[in-house]
C-alpha positions in Angstrom: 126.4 13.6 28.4 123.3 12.3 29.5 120.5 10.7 27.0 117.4 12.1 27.2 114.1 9.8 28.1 110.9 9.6 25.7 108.6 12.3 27.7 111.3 14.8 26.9 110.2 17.8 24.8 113.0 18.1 22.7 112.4 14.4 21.4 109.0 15.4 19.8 110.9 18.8 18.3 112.4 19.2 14.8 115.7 19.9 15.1 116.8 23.5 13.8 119.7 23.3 11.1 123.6 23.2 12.3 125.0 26.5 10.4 128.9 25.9 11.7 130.8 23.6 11.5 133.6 24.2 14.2 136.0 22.9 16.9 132.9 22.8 19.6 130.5 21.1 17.6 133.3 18.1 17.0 133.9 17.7 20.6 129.8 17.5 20.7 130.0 14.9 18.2 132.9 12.6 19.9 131.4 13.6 23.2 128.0 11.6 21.7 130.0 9.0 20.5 131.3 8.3 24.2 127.9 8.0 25.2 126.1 5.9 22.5 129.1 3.6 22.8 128.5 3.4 27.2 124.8 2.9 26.2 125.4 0.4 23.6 123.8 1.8 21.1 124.6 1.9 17.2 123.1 5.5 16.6 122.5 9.1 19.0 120.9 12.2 17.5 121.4 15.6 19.2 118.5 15.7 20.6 118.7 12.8 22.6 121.1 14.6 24.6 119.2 17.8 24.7 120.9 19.3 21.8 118.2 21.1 19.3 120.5 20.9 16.3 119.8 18.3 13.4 123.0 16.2 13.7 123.5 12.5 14.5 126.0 9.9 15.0 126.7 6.0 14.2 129.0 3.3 14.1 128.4 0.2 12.9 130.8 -2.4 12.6 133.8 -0.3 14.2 132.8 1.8 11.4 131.9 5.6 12.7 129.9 8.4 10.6 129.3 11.8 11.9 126.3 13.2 10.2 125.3 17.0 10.2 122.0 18.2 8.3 121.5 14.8 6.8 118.8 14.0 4.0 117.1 11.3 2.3 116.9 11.8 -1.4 115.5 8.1 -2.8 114.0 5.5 -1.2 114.0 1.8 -2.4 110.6 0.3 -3.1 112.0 -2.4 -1.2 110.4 -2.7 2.8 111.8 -4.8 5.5 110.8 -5.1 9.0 113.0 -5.7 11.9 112.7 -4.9 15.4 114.4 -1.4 16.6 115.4 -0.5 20.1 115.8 3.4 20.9 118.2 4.7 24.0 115.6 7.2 25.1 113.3 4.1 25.0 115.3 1.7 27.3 113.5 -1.2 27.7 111.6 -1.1 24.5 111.9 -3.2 21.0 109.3 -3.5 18.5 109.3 -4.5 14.8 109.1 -1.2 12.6 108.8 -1.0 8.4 111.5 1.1 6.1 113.0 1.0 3.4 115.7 -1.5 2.8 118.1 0.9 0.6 118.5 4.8 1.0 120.6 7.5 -0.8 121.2 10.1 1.5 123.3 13.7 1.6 124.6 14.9 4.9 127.7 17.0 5.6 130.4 15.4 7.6 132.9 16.7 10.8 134.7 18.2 8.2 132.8 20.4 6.1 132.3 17.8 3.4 129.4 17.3 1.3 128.7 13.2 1.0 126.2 11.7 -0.8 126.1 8.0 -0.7 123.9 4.9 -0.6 122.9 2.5 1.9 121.7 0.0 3.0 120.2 -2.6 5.4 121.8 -1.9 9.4 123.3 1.5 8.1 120.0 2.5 6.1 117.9 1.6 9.0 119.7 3.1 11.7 120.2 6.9 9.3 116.5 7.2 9.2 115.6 6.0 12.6 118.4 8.7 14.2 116.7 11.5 11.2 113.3 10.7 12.4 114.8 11.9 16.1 115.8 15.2 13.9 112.0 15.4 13.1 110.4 14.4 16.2 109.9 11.1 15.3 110.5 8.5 17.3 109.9 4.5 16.5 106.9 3.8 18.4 105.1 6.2 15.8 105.7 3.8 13.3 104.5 0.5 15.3 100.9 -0.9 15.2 98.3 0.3 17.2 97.9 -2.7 18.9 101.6 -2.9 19.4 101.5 0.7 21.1 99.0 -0.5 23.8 101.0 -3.4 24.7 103.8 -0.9 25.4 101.5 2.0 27.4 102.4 1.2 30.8 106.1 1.1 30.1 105.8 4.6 28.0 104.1 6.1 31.0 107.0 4.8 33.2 109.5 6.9 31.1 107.7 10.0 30.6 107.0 10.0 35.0 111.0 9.0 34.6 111.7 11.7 32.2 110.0 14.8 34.0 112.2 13.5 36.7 115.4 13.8 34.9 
């Protein structure tokens, strides 16, 4: 699988709803796991592979979720800011605002419903990989000023990207 570069169409999509959950969408999903893991990432949504379906994966601390048509239903009050990297933004890390504590609903490889909470590293990296699902990507949520120190180096991936 290969990851997708900002410049891509499909990043700036919203992903259309998985309806089955079967034998070929697991293989996606451990196939996506291969590749975050050679990237050295902690999170890859579907359609940073060119997949236009709203699922996701992440492993944190040898820990590994497979998420399919995931949601936010709370949000803490509580903000913090850290800097986040992206795989279809090599190169790129800016600080970026969310919410330090999420409950989410998402189905799982299996067919399961799961709702849980969480937080910090495993809250950020669910709504950075859902943004993805929505055409969001990080550097919508940085500063202006922060975006035009990082033009020259967006226009290097998009001329990258139509490349691809």
């Amino acid at each position: 699988m290969k990851i997708v570069l900002y410049g891509t169409p499909v990043l700036r999509k919203v992903s259309k709803k998985v309806e089955k959950i079967d034998n070929e969408l697991n293989e996606t999903l451990d196939e996506m796991i291969v590749t975050m893991r050679n990237a050295k990432g902690i999170g890859l949504a579907a359609n940073q592979v060119g997949i236009d379906k709203r699922f996701f994966v992440l492993e944190i601390e040898d820990e590994i979720k497979k998420i399919i048509n995931p949601e936010i239903l709370e949000f803490s009050k509580e903000l913090i800011e850290i800097e986040e990297g992206c795989l279809s933004l090599p190169g790129i890390y800016k600080k970026a605002t969310r919410p330090r504590v999420i409950k989410v609903k998402y189905w799982n490889e299996k067919g399961e419903e799961v709702t849980e909470e969480m937080e910090d590293l495993w809250a950020r990296a669910f709504q950075h990989e859902l943004d993805h699902l929505d055409g969001i990507l990080f550097i919508d949520k940085i500063s202006p000023m922060s975006k035009r120190l990082i033009s020259k180096k967006l226009d290097q991936l998009k001329k990258m990207s139509a490349e691809q």
